[in-house]
C-alpha positions as CSV (number, residue, x, y, z in Angstrom):
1,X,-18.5,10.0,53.2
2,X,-19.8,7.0,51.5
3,X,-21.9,9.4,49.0
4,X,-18.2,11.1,48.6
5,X,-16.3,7.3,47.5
6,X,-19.3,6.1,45.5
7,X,-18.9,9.3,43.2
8,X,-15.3,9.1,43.0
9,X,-15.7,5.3,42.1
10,X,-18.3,5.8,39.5
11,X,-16.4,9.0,38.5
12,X,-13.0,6.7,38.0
13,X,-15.3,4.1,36.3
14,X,-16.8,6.5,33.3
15,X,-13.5,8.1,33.2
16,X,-12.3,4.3,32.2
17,X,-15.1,3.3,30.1
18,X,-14.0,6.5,28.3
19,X,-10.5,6.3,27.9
20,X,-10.9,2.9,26.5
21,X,-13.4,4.0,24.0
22,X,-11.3,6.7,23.0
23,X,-8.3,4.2,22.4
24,X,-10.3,1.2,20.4
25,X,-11.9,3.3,18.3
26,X,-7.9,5.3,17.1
27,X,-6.9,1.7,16.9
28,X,-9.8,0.7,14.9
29,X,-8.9,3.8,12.3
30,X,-7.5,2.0,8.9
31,X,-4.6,3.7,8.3
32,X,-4.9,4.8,4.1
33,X,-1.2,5.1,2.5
34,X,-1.4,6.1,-1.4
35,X,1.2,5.2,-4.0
36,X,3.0,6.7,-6.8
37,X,5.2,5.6,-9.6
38,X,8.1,7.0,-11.4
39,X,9.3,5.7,-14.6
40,X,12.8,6.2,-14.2
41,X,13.6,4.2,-17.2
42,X,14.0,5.1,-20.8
43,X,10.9,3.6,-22.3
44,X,7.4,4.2,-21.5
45,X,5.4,1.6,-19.9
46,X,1.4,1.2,-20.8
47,X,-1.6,0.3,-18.9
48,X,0.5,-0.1,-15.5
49,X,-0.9,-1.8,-12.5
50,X,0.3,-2.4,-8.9
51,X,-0.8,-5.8,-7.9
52,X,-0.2,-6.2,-3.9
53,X,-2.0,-8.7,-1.6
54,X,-5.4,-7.7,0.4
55,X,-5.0,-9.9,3.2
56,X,-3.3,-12.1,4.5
57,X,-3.1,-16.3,4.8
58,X,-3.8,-19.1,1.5
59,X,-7.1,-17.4,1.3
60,X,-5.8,-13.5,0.6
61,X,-6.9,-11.9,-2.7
62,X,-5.1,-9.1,-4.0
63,X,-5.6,-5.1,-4.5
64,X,-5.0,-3.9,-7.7
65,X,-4.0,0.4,-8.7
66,X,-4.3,1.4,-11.7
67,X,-1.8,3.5,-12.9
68,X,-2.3,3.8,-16.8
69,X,0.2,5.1,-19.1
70,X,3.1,5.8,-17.9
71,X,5.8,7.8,-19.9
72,X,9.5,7.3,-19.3
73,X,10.9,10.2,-16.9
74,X,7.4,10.4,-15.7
75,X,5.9,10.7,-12.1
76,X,2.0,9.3,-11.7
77,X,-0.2,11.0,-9.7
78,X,-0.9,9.4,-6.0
79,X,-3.2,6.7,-6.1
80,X,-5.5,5.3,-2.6
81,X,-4.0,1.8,-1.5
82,X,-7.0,0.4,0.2
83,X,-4.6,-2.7,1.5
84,X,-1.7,-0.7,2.5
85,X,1.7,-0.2,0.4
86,X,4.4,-3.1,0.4
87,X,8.0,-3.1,-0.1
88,X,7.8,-4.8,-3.5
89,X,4.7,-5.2,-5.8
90,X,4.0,-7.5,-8.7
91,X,2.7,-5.9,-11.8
92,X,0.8,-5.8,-14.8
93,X,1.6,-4.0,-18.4
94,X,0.8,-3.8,-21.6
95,X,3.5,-4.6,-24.6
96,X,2.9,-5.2,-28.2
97,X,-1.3,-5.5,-27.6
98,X,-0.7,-7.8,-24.9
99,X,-1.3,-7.7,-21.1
100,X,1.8,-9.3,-19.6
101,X,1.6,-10.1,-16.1
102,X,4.9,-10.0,-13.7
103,X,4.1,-12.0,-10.4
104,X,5.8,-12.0,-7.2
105,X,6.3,-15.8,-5.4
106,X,4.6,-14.8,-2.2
107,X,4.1,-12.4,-0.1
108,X,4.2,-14.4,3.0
109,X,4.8,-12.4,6.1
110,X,4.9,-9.2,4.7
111,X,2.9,-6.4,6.3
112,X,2.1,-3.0,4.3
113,X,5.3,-0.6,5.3
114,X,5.1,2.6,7.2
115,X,4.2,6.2,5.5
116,X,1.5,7.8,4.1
117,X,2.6,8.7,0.8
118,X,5.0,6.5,-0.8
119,X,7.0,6.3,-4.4
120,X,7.7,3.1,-6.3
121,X,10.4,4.1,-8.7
122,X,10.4,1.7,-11.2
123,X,12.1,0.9,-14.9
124,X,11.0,-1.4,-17.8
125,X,13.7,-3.0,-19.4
126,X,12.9,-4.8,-23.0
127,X,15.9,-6.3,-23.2
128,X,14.7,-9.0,-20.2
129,X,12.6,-11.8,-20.2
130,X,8.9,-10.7,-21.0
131,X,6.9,-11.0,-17.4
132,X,10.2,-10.2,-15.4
133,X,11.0,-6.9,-17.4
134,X,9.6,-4.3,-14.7
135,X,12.4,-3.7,-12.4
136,X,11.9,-2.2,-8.8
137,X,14.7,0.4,-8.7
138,X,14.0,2.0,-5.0
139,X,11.0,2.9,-2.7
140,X,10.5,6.2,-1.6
141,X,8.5,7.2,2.0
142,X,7.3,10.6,0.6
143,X,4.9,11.3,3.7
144,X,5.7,9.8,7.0
């Protein structure tokens, strides 16, 4: 009878040890969402990049994805987002030989969004101050 408890106990005990190894190491999984962009507007954008934070606090550096050329009416291929996909992005651009950068204030207490596969669909408009003329029209969850 005693053999009979010890086994059970050490038999509830691995099972334990188990299922808790089995749980931290799903939870420990990073969860990799990818981003595309479509150019919805009329004019083509060049040398696109998606500029979103990789971390979080005063000391949090930022993830960049390169995007390229992007023609108007276009869709870009997905691209990895090693720090996770947020609901609004700064970004970068090229226009008449220069890179011009449009920031975003802060990014405090955002967290990357839900999906897997997600669109940005976004327009340039040259009419609008250079460095605010990217314009976030909607964001798509592709892939839940």
């Amino acid at each position: 009878m005693l053999l009979t408890r010890l086994f059970s106990s050490s038999k509830r005990a691995i099972l334990t040890l188990i299922l808790f190894s089995l749980v931290t190491a799903c939870a420990a999984e990073p969860r990799l969402q990818q981003l595309r962009i479509t150019n919805s507007g009329n004019t083509d954008i060049k040398g696109l990049v998606v500029v979103s934070p990789a971390g979080q606090g005063w000391d949090a550096r930022i993830s960049r994805i390169e995007f390229g050329d992007l023609p108007a009416g276009q869709t870009s291929e997905y691209q990895n987002a090693p720090s996770g996909v947020y609901r609004y992005a700064a970004y970068e651009y090229v226009l008449d030989a220069r890179v011009v950068r449009q920031p975003v204030i802060d990014w405090v207490g955002e967290e990357p969004m839900t999906g897997k596969k997600i669109t940005y669909q976004i327009m340039l408009d040259l009419n609008k101050v250079t460095g605010n003329q990217v314009s976030l029209i909607t964001v798509l969850i592709d892939e839940p």
